[in-house]
N, C-alpha and C positions, 0 to 999 in steps of 0.2 A: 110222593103224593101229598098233596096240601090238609091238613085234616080242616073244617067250619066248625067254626065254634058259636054257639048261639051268643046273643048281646044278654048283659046280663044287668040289671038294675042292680046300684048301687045299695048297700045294705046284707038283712038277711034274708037267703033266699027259705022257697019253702025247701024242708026235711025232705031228701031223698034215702031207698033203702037199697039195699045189696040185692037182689037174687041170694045168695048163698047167708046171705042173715036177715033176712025178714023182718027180726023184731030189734031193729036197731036203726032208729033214726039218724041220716048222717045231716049239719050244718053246714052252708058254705056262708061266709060273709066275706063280700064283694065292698073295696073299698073304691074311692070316686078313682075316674081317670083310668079305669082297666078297659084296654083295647082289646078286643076278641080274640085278635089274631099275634099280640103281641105275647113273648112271656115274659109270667112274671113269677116273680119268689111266692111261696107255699109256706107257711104255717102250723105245720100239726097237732094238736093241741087236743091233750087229755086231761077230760075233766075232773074234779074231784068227786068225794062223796062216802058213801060205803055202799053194803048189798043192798040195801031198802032202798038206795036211792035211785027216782024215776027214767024213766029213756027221757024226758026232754028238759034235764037236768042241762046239758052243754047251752041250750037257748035260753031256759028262765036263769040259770045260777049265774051265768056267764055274757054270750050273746045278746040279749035282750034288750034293745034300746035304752028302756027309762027304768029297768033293774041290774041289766048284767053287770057283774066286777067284770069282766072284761071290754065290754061294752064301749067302755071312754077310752081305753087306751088302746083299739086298734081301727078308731074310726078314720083317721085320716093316713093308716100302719099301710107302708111300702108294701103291702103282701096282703094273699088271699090268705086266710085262717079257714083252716076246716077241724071241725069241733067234732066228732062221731059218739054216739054214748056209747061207752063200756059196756062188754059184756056181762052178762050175768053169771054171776059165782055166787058158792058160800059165805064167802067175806068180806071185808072192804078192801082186798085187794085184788080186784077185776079186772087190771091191765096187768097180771102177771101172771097170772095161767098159760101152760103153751096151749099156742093156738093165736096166741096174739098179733104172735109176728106176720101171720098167716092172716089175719084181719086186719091187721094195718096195711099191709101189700094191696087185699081188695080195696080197699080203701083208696088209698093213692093211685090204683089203676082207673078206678072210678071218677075220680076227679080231674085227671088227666084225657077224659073224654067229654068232661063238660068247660074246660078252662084249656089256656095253654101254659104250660106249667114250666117254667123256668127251673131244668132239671140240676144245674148250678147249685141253687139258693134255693132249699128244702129243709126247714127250720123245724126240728121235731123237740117235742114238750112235753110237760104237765106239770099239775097243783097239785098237790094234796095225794089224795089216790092213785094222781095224773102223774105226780112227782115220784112216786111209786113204781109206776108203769116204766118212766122214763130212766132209773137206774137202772131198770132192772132190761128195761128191749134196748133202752141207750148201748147198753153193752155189748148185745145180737147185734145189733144193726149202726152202729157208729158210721160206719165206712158209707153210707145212703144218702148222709148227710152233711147239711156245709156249715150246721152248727146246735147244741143240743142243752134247753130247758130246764134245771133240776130244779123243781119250787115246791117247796116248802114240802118233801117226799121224805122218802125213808128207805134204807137198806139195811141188809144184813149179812149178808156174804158176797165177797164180788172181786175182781183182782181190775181194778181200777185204768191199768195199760189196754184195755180192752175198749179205751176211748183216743187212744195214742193215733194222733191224724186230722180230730173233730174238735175241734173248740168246746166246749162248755163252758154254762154260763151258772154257777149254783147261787140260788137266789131263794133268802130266808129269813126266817122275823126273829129278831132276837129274842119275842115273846110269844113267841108261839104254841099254840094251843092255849092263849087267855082269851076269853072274850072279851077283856076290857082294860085292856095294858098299864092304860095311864090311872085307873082308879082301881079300886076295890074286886079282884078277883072273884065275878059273880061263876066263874066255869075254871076249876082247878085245869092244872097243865101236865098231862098225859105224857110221860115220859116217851113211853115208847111209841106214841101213832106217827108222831114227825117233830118230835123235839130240834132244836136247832143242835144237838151234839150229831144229831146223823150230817148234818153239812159241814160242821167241824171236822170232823171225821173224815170225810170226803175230801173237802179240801187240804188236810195235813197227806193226805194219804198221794192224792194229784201232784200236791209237790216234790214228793218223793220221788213218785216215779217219772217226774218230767210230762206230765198231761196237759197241755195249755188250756187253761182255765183264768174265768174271775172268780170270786169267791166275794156275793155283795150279802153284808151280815143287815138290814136295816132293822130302824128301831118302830119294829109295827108286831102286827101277830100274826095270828095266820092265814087271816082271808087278803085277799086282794083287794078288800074294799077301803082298808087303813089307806092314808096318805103315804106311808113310808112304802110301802109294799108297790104303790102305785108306780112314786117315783123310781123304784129301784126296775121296774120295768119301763118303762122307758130308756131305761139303760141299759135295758137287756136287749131291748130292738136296735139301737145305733151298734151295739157290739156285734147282734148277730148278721145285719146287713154291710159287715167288714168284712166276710167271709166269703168264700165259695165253698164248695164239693173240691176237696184234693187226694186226687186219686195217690197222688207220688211221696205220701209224706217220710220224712229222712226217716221217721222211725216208727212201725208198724208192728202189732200184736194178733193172732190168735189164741184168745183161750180159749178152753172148751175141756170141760162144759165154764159158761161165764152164764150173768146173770147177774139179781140180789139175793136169790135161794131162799126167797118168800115170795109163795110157796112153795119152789124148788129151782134148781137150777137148770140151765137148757145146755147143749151141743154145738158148739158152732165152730166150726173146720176151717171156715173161708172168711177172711177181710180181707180190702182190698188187693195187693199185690203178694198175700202169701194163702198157700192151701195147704195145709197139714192133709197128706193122701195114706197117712198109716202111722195108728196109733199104737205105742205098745205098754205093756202094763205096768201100773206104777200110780202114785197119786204126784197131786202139785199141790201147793200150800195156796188157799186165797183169804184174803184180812177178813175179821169178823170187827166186829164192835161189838161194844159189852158195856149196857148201861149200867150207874150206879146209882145209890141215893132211894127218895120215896118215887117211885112209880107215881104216883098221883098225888102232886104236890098244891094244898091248899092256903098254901100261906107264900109270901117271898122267902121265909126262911128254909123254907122246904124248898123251893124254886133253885135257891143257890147251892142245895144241898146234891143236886141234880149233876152229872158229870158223865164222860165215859175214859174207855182205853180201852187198846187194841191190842189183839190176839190175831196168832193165823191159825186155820184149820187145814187137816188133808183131805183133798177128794179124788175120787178114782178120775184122772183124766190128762189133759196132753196142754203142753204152752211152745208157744214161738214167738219168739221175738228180734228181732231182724232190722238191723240200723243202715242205711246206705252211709257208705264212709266219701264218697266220691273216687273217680280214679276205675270205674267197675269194678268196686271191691265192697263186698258187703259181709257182715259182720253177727251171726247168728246166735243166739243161746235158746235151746232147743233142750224140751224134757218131756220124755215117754215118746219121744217122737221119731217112728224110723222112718219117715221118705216125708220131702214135701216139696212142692213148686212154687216156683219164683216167677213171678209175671211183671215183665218189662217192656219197658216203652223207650222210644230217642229222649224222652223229658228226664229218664230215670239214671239210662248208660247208653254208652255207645254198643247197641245191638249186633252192631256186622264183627264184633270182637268176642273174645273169649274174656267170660265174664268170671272173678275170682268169689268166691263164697267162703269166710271160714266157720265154720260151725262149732261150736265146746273147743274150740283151739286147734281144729283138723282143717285143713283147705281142701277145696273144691272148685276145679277150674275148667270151664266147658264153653262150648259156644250157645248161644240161646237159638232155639227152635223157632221158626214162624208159626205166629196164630192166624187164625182166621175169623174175622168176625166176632171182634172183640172191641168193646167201645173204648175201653183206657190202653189197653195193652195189646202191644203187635206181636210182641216174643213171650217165648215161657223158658225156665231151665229147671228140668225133675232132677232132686237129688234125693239119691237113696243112701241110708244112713245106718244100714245092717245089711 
């Protein structure tokens, strides 16, 4: 059945609201040349700000024609952007409360009944608070998407393989948090709100563990309104519309709990083609970062004084990670984990075969089960590991 999609004037439309959040304006801006009935690539896009900041913060900070930083650089953008305000919390980190994931879903469900949403090429983000948001659900939900936003955000605990599959694109000012880069530091630089050592950080940590990413360091601050910040998004758009949604990628994570563990960490069992179905007791180590130097640094010589390095922590929880070697041989290291399913497709192995698994150095050799009604994967194989 064919779904109608209304014609939609180019621009920003008006603020639509959820049934299930009432007080939360959502944004669609509609770029020229979008066909009703065609699809197209999605955008999701988390604003910045902190608690005090208003619900139609994503339109004036951002959208806004003749004000928004985002404004210029997604007017003539291959893709629908949907902008929603953040919910309300205690702090300025409002896109990482649970509950998120759970509003970003309405979300997207919603906007999938007013557009036709090219389920491919689903580009999720944010700035600031929004950069926040994005470490921290980027790591819930990587697998949703065909490419994933880090700007100008912040972390604090997080095991980074938990983007293994998704592009990322980390994008941040070399001087951020100054109001005024190039002259006289009228607003000192906040180590911890989003210093650029949390994208250092990030990126040293993505290459370790093999996460395909860019890592674009520009010479602006923190808002999107600098030239530098601008240009470096435009680069963030030709990279992300290089990608699709890859359901089959060679090498695929669950952690859980994953997160940035501000303000706390979440549960997540299922990406892509693996499900951890039984945890057992034990922790797993995930990176932290550890800032040094003055916290609020009023001068450049305080600025350079500014630094981090990394530590791991333990927390109570389960990891899997799981490489296709090709040949139907795959290749596991698994911890706190006693059972978990494998979901396969002809793109991934040859399904009508007995498919080899080796788990901590033990083999596992079965044939895969038929699914039913399943968009990526036609087979599964449950192995039990106690």
């Amino acid at each position: 059945m064919m779904t109608s999609f209304p014609k939609l004037t180019p621009g920003v439309q008006e603020p639509f609201y959820l049934k299930e959040y009432p007080d939360y304006p959502v944004y669609l801006h509609i770029p020229e040349n979008v066909s009703p009935g065609t699809p197209v690539p999605l955008f999701f896009f988390m604003h910045g700000g902190d608690k005090n900041t208003p619900v139609d913060a994503p339109f004036k900070m951002y959208l806004d024609p003749e004000k928004g930083y985002l404004a210029p650089l997604i007017k003539d953008a291959p893709f629908v952007t949907v902008a929603p305000c953040a919910p309300f919390a205690k702090d300025g980190k409002r896109w990482n409360y649970p509950g998120s994931v759970a509003y970003i879903d309405a979300i997207l469900a919603a906007v999938r009944e007013r557009i036709c949403v090219d389920e491919e090429r689903i580009i999720f983000g944010g700035h600031s608070m929004g950069g926040f948001g994005a470490y921290h659900n980027g790591a819930l939900m990587a697998d949703r998407f065909s490419c994933i936003l880090l700007s100008a955000g912040a972390w604090l605990e997080s095991d980074f393989k938990a983007f293994l599959g998704t592009p990322v694109y980390i994008l941040h000012g070399r001087y951020d948090c100054a109001a005024n880069y190039k002259e006289f530091h009228i607003e000192p630089r906040h180590h911890d709100w989003c210093s650029v050592d949390f994208a250092r950080a990030a990126h040293e940590l993505m290459v370790r563990d093999g996460v395909t990413h860019v890592y674009d360091e520009h010479d602006g601050g923190h808002g999107l309104r600098w030239e530098p910040a601008q240009m470096a998004f435009y680069r963030f758009i030709d990279y992300a519309m290089s990608f699709k949604r890859d359901p089959y990628p060679v090498r695929c994570a669950v952690v859980s709990p994953s997160g940035s563990a501000d303000p706390t960490l979440e549960a997540n069992l299922r990406s892509r083609y693996l499900r951890i179905d039984k945890t057992l007791p034990g922790t797993v180590m995930l990176d932290k970062i550890l800032l040094h130097g003055p916290n609020i640094a009023w001068s450049v010589k305080e600025f350079l004084q500014q630094s981090y390095t990394l530590t791991q922590v333990p927390h109570e929880g389960a990891r899997l990670v799981v490489e296709n070697k090709g040949g139907n041989r795959f290749e596991a290291a698994a911890e706190n984990v006693g059972a978990f399913t494998l979901f396969l497709s002809p793109e991934m192995a040859d399904v009508e075969k007995a498919v080899t698994v080796t788990v901590n150095g033990r083999e596992y050799k079965a044939l895969p089960e038929a699914l039913q009604r399943d968009k990526d994967y036609s087979h599964q194989l449950a192995i039990s590991l106690c």
